[in-house]
N, C-alpha and C positions, 0 to 999 in steps of 0.2 A: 160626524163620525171621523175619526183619527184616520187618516191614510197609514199605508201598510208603515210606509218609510219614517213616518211621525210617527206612529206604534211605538217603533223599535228607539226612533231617538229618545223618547219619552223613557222608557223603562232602560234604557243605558246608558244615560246622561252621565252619570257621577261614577261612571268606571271609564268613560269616553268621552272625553269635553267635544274633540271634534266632531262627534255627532250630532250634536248639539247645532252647529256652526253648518254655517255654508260656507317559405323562407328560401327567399332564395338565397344563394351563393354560397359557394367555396370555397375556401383560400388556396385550394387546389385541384387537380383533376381527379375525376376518381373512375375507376375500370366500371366495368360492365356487370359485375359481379353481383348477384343477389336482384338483376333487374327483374321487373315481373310486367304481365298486365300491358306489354310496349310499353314500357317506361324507358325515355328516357336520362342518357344521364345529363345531371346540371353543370354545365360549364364557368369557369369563374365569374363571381359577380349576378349568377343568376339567383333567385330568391324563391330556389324549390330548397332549400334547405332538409327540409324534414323529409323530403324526399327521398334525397340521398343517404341521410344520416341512417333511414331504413333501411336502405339496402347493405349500408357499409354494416351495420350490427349482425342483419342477418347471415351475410356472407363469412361471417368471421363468427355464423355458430352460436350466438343469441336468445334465446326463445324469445318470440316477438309478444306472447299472451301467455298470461299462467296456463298449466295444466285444463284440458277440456272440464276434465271429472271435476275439475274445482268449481265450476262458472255456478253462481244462483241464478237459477231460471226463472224462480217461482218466488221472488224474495217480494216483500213491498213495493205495490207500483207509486210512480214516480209524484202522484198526484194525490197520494193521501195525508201528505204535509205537505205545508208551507215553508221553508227554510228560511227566517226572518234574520240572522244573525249568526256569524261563529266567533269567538273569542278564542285566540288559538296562541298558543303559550307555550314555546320548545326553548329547551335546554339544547345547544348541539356541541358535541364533545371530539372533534378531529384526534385526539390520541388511541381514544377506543372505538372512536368512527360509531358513537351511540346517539340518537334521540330518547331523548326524556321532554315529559312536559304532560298539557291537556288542553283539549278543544272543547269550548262550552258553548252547544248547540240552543239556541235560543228558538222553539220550534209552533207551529200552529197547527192544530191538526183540521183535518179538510174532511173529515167524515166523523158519523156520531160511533164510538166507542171504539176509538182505538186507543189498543191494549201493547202495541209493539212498535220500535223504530229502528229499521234498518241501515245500517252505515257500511264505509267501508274501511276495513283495514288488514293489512297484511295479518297474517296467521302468526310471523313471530312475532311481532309485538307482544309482550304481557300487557293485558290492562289490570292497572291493580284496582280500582275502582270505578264505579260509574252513580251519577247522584242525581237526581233529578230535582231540580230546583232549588238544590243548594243543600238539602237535608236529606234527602232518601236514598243510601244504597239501593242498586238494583241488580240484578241480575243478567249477564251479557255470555251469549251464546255465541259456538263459531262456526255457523253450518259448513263456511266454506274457505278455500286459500285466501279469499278475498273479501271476505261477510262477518260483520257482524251482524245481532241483534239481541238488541236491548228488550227485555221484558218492564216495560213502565209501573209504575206503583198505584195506578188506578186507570178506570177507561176515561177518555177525554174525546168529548164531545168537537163537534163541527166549530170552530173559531174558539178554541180552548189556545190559551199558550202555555210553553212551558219550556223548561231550562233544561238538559242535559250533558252534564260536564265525564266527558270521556280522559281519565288520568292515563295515561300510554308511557312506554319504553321498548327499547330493544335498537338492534343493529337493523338497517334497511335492507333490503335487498332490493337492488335496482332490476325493473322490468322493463319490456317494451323495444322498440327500435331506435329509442334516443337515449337511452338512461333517462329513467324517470328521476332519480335520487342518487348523489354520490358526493363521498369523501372524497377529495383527488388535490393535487397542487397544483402551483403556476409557479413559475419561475419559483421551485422550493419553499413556495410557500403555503399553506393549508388554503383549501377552499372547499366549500361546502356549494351545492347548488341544485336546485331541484327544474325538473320538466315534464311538467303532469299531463299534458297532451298527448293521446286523447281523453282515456282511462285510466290513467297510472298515480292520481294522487293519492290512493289507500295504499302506497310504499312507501310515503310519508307521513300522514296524517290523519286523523279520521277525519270523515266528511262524507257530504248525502253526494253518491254520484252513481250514475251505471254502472254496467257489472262490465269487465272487460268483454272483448270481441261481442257486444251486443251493441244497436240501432244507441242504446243512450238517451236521455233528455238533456238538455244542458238548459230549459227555458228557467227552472229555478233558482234561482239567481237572490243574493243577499247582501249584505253589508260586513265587513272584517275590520279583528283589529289582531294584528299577527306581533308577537314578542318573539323577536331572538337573542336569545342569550349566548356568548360565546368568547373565548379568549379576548383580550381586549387590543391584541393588534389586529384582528378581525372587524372591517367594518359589514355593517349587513344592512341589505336594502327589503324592500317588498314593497306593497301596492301600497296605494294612497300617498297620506304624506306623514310625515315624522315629527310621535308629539314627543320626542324626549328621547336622551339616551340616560340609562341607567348608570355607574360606576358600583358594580358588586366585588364582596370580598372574592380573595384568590384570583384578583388579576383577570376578571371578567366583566364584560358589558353586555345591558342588554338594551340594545335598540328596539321602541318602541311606533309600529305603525297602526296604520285607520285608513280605511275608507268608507265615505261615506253613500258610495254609487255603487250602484248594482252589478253583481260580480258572480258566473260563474266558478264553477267549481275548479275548472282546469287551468285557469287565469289568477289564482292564486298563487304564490311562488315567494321563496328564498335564494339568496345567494350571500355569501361570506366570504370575504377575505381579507386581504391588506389594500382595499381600493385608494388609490387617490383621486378626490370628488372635488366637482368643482361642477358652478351650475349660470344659466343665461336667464332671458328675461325674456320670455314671448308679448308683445303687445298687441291684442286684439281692440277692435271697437264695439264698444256697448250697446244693446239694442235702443239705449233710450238716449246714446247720446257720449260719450266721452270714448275711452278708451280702459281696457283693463290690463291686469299683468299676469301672469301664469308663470311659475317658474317652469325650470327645463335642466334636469339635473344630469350629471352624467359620471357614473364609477369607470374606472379605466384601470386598469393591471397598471403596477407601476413601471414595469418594460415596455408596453405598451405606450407610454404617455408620451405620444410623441406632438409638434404642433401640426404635421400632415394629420393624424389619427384625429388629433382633435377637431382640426375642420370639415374633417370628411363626416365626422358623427354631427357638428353643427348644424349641415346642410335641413336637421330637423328643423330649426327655423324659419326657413323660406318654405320650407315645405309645408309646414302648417298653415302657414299665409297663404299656399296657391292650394290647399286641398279647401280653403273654407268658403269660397263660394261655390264649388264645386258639390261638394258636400254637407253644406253646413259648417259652422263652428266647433272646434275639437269638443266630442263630448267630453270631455274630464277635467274643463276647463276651470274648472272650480277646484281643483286639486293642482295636479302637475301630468306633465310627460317625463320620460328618463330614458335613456339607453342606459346600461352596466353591461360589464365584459363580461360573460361565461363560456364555458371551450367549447358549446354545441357550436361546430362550422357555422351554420347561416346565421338564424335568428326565431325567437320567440317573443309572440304580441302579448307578454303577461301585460294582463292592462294597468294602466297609468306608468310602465318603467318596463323598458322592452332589453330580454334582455340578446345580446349579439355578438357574436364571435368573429365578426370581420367586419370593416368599414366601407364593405361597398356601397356606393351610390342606392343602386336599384333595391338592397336588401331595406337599409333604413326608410326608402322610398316603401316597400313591401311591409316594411314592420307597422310602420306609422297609420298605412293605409288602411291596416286592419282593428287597430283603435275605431275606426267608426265600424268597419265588414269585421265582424268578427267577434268586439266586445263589445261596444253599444247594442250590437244585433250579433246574437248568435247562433250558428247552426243549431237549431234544434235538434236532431242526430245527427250522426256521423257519414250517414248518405249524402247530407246532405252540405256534406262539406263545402262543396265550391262555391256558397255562400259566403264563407270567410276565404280559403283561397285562393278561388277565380276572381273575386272581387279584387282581394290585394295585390294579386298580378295583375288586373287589370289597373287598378292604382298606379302603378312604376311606370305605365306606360304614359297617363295621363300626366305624370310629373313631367315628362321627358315633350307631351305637348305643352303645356302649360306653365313649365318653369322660368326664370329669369332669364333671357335671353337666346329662346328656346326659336326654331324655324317654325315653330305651330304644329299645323298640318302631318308635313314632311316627318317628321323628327316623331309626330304619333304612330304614323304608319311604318317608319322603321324600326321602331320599338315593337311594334306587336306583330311584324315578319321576325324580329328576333324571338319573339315567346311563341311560332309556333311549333305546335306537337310534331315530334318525328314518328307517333302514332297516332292511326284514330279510330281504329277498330273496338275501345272500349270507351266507357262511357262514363261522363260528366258524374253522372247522381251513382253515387259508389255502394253498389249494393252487399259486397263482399266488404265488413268492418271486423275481419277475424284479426288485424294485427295493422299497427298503423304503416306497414308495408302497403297492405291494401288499401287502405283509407289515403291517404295523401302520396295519389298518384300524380308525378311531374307532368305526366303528359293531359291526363282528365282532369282532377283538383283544380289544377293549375294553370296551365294551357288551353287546355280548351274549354275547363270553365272561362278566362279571360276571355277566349274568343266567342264565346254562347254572350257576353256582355258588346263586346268591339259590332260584333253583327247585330245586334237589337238596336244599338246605336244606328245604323246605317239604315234600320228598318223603318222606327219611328223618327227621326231627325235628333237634332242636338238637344231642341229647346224639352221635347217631350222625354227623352232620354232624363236628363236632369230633372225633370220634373219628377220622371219615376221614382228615383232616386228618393229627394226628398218626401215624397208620399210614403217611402220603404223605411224612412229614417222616423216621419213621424207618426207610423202606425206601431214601427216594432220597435223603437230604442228601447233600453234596458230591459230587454226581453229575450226570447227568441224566435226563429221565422224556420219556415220550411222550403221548399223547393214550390209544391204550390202556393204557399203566401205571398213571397213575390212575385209568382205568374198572376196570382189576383189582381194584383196591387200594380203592374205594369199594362194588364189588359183593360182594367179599368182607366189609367192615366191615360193612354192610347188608344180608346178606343176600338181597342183591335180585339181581335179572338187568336189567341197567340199559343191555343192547344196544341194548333200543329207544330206549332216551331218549336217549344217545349218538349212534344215526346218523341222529335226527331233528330235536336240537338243536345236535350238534358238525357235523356232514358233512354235514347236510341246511338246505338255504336256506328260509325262512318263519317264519309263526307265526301262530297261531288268531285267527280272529278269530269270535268268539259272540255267536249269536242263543238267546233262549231263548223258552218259552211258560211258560205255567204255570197249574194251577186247583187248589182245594181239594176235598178230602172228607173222609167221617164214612164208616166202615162198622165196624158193629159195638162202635159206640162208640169208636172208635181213629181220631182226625185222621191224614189222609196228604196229603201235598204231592204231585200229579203233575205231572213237570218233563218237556218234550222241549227237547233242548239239541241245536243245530248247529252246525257252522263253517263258516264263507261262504267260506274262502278257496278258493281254487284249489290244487291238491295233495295235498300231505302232508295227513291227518286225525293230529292229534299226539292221542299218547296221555297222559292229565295227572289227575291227582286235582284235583278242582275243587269247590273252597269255595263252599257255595251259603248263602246269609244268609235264612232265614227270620222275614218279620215277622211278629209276632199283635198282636192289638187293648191285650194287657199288655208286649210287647216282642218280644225276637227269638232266635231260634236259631241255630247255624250247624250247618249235615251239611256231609259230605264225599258227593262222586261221584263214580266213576274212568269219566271219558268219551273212548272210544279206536274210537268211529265216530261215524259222521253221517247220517243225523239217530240221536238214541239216545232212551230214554224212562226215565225212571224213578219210582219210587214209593216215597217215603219217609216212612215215620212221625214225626208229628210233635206235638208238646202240646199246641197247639191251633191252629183254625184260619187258615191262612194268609192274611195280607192283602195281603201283597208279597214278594217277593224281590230278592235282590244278588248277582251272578254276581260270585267272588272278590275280596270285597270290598276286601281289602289287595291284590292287584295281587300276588301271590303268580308269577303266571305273565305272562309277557311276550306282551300281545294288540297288537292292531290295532285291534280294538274291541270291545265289549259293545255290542247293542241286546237288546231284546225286540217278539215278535209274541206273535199269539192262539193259546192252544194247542191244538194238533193234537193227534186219540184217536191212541195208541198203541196196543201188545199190549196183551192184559190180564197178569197176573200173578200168582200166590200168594201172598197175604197172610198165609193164616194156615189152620195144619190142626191139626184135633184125632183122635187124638193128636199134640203138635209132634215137629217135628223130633230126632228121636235121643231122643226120650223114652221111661222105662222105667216102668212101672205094669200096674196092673192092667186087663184085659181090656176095652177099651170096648163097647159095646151098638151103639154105629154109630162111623163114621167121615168127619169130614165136610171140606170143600178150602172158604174162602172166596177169591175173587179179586176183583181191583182195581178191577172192572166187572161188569156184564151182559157174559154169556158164551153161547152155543149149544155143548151141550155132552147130553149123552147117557151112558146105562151103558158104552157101548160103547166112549171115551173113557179109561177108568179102567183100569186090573186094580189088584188084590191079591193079593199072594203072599206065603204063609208055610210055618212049616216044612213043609206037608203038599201044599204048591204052589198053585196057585189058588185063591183063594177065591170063594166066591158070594157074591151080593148083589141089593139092589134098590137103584136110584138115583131120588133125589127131587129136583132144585133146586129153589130159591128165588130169585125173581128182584129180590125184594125189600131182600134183603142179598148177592143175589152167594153164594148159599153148596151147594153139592151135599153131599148126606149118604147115604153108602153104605151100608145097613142089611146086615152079615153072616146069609146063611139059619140059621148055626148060632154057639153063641158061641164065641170064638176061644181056642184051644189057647193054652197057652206057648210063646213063640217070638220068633224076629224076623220082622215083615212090610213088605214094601216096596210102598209105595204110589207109581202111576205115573200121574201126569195127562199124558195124550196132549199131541202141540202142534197136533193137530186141532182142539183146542178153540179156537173164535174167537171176538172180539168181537162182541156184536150190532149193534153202533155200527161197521161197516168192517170186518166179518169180517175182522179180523185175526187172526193166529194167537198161540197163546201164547207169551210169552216165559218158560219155566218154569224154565230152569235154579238148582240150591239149591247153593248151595258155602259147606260147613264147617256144616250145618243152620242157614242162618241166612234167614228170611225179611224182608220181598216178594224172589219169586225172579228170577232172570230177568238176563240181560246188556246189555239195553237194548233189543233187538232181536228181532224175532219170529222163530219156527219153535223153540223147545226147547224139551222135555219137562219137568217136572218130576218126580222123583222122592224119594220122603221114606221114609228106616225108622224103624219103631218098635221098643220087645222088648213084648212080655208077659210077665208073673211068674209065674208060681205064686199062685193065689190065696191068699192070706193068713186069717186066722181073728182078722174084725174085737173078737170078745171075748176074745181073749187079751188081753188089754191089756197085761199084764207079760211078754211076749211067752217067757214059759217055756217050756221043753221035755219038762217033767217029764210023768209020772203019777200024777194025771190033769192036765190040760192047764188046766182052767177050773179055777179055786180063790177063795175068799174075796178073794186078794189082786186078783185081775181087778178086783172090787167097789170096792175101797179106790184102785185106778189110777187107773178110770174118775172117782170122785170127788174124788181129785186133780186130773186133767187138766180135770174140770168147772170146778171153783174156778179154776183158773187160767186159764180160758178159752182154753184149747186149744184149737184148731179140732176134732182128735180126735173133741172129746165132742160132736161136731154128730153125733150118729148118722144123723137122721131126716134130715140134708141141707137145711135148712133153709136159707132166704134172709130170713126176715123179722128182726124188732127187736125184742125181742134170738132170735140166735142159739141162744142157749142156751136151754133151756126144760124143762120136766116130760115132753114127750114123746119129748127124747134121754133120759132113764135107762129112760121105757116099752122104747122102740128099744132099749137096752141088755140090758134084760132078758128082749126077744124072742129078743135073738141068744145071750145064752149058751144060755138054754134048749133053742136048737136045737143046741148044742152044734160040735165042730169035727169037720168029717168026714175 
């Protein structure tokens, strides 16, 4: 069975050979005006472009979205075709500022007898005709400012295909926050240019898209081949690559494009004028072995065409090179990349030729990044935006680690202290899509979408980070993804259960802000840092692994804490003692602030038991629990239970080291025993209670918080017959060769040959072979 994409080459071959074939920144500041949502504003070079550009339109009196009363609510859902192809064929005319032309929908229907297909296009338009498969007038209705629909000339069943060529004219009218479509010049000279992001391509064109200020689908995605006809000092660019320019009567051309990669609807796009083009040579490596070539083209205003402008747009080259192990290899690599100049301030990721109004660094860095975030994979609604532009911010950062001559590390984490939010009160997944004001917020989109990616990094490490990545590149490329499909697809590569951090950094408004305390100790010879960390915000207590910097008088350390309440306490061992601390010191998690106060006594905790944790030996004589503190604490506090079920004991602390020693009435059998310090046990310092809980036997115990038990097992062996030394099985058991072990292991200074248990200097001495020879003679019983 023909794949979708072979379908379509198949049946369009001989009108399409190549089918066949294989924002941020500004060029300046801009006021406060029209901000919304804590947005703030984009400073030069930054690459919230569309951010801005909404605010600038709406301040200056704009409608951001047609008319309410206009919207189709109830029009065709988005999944009752298949949209396999558009042939789109415009006249554009700069003196009357007209479009003429037709879109020839190539369509599959996805259910049995459908009788209607819904498009979009502007209300002025006249359509003078509409033809279904090349012969049928049909009849085309205009429920709304923004709707059409076609009445089909028969029903068409589930995998039916068929043609629909929409003939259109009229004057545009530009909608939206960016100008969707406009007539306009550059340096006195005509230019024509479109920017269909999010909703706004039915003010140019027909095409299957959402309806404005609705959720949207953007997953169906197809193949174009776009004809621009226009004055012939006009050159004109669009997606894919260029099979031909035309020479028509009256001093007209009409340049002819193709793509043969899957393409939303908003990533479509024109631009015309008097460009001067000129294009490089990308060389990537083959998977099987050589090297290939990709062009990389680039239109420039001819004012513009400076050799600073032109190296600063170049930078696309290296960039491509340090995004492809990162990400994979540029999907459209079988086509081309491009920048072209049009006057939107930042930039726009139409795919395969992005177009851009300024040569900053980070914007090209931004544009390019979303060729993979954005048009390989696209937001499937508009919620869910900060899939294409938290991603791409996140992109410019990773350039600024990764590029030629870059400090690494350093040089990432100042990059993404410069992209954070001056708000955080609203949230990543943009529930509000009534006007691309609302939808591509500088501070959520952009920002703190970046930072929902910067912190998952810090969560799962580099290598699993990257890996997510690529797992996200090759479930959904030429597709689209939602907000849960990359939490899928992350929790799976990781691992992890990553709900909470999804609906407290994606769906959830805020962000920590940390207070800490802090003091040193010595117990048992063993430095510990006691740390009580809070969060002052209001709400949400975010759950986060948190980088704590320990100083000493020779330098510093860094732990990890996982602190996921407020107030929380913990007790960490450390090399020596603490002189300071640094709550996240790289900025790893996106705060509000860090201060410090005096530290507050917490629970106590379990430092340390003998026998430890999940340890197997022989029988101990007692058993003893040190905690993090002076504790009140009693027999009664404890049990021990082994194979034969409770044990007895006498209990003794010490309040000198924090330590209880459970002395067994009789000595202990082989077995497993599970030792249970109560959470009765409390501090003498604010009878607090114990924080005891042990997960995976790993001490000081405890979750930050008081009231849990601790609990620790041991085994006991079978005692052993310390003079077998050769550990035989024979008879008799004790033999010459024990003799000749023991003084092997002596010479070699084996711990072994400490028989007598000794602590002084040296270890070894004439009263381990005494000891030695105590023990055979008592032989093995």
């Amino acid at each position: 069975m023909l794949s979708r994409q072979a379908f379509v080459v198949a049946m369009l071959a001989g009108t399409c050979p190549v089918l066949g074939q294989q924002g941020r920144g500004l060029d300046r500041w801009w006021t406060q005006a029209g901000r919304n949502d804590g947005d703030a504003i984009c400073l030069p070079g930054d690459g919230c472009g569309k951010a801005v550009a909404a605010a600038r339109r709406l301040a200056a009196g704009n409608r951001p979205v047609e008319d309410p009363e206009g919207w189709c609510m109830a029009c065709d859902a988005a999944e009752l075709t298949d949209l396999l192809h558009c042939n789109l064929d415009i006249e554009i005319v700069p003196s009357s500022t007209t479009i003429s032309g037709s879109n020839t929908f190539t369509i599959m229907s996805r259910k049995n007898g459908l009788t209607s297909f819904t498009f979009r296009l502007r209300s002025q338009f006249v359509i003078s005709s509409a033809i279904v498969n090349g012969t049928t007038p049909v009849p085309v209705s205009n429920p709304t400012t923004t709707t059409r629909v076609a009445t089909l000339d028969r029903a068409y069943d589930d995998g039916e295909v068929f043609t629909l060529k929409i003939t259109y004219s009229g004057v545009p009218v530009s909608v939206g926050s960016f100008g969707s479509v406009s007539f306009t010049t550059q340096n006195g000279q005509p230019l024509f240019q479109t920017l269909s992001e999010p909703y706004y391509a039915y003010t140019w064109w027909p095409c299957k898209d959402g309806d404005v200020a609705t959720n949207g689908d953007n997953s169906d995605k197809f193949t174009a081949e776009v004809a621009i006809t226009a004055p012939e000092a006009m050159r004109s660019v669009s997606n894919g690559l260029l099979q031909g320019v035309d020479t028509l009567v009256n001093a007209r051309k009409r340049y002819r494009w193709a793509t043969n990669l899957p393409t939303t609807t908003y990533l479509i796009f024109v631009g015309s004028t008097n460009y001067t083009q000129w294009s490089q040579a990308y060389t990537y490596p083959l998977p099987g072995g050589g090297t290939g070539t990709m062009p990389v083209e680039f239109s420039i205003y001819p004012a513009n065409d400076t050799p600073t402008n032109r190296a600063a747009w170049e930078r696309c080259l290296p960039m491509l090179a340090t995004y492809r192990p990162l990400f994979g290899e540029y999907p459209f690599v079988s086509e081309k990349y491009g920048i072209y100049n049009f006057n939107f301030s930042g930039g726009e990721e139409h795919q395969t030729y992005t177009g851009q109004g300024t040569f900053s660094e980070s914007v090209t860095a931004h544009e390019l990044g979303h060729q993979w975030w954005g048009d390989m994979i696209t937001c499937k609604t508009w919620p869910d935006i900060w899939l294409n532009e938290g991603f791409a911010t996140y992109s410019e950062a990773l350039w600024e680690e990764r590029k030629p001559g870059s400090s690494g590390l350093p040089a990432y984490f100042a990059a993404m202290n410069a992209r954070r939010p001056t708000a955080v009160t609203g949230t990543v997944y943009r529930t509000n899509v009534s006007s691309a004001s609302t939808i591509f917020s500088s501070n959520y989109a952009y920002r703190k979408g970046a930072w929902v990616l910067h912190q998952l990094r810090r969560i799962v490490g580099d290598q699993t980070f990257f890996d997510i990545l690529a797992a996200y590149r090759a479930q959904y490329q030429g597709t689209a993804a939602t907000t849960e499909d990359f939490k899928a697809v992350a929790s799976a590569v990781s691992g992890r259960d990553l709900t909470t951090y999804f609906q407290q950094w994606v769906y959830g408004g805020g962000a920590p802000a940390y207070v800490s305390g802090w003091n040193t100790v010595a117990i048992d010879g063993q430095n510990y840092l006691r740390l009580r960390l809070r969060q002052s915000q209001t709400g949400t207590v975010f759950a986060m692994p948190v980088d704590i910097r320990v100083d000493n008088a020779s330098g510093s350390q860094t732990v990890t804490v996982q602190n996921d309440a407020s107030p929380q306490w913990f007790v960490v061992p450390v090399g020596a003692p603490a002189t300071g601390i640094a709550v996240d010191e790289f900025s790893w998690i996106l705060t509000t602030s860090k201060t410090s106060e005096a530290y507050v006594n917490g629970p106590p905790k379990v430092v340390r038991t003998s026998p430890m944790p999940g340890a197997v030996g022989d029988a101990p004589s007692s058993v003893w629990v040190t905690f993090s503190e002076s504790v009140n604490a009693t027999a009664s506090n404890f049990s021990l239970v082994g194979p034969g079920g409770p044990v007895a004991f006498s209990m003794d602390y010490a309040p000198a080291n924090f330590r209880a020693t459970l002395t067994p009435a009789s000595p202990l059998s082989p077995g497993v025993y599970t030792l249970t310090c109560a959470p009765t046990i409390t501090s003498t310092a604010g009878g607090i209670g114990l924080d005891g809980e042990v997960v995976n036997n790993v001490l000081p115990s405890g979750n930050g918080l008081p009231g849990g038990a601790a609990v620790v097992t041991f085994t006991v062996e079978p005692a052993l017959c310390y003079a077998n030394c050769d550990g035989s099985s024979g008879s008799p058991t004790l033999t010459a060769n024990d003799f000749q072990c023991f003084l092997n292991k002596f010479a070699a200074g084996d711990p072994y040959a400490n028989c007598d248990g000794s602590t002084g200097s040296p270890t070894l001495t004439a009263n381990d072979f005494q000891c030695f020879l105590n023990r055979f003679a008592a032989g093995c019983s």
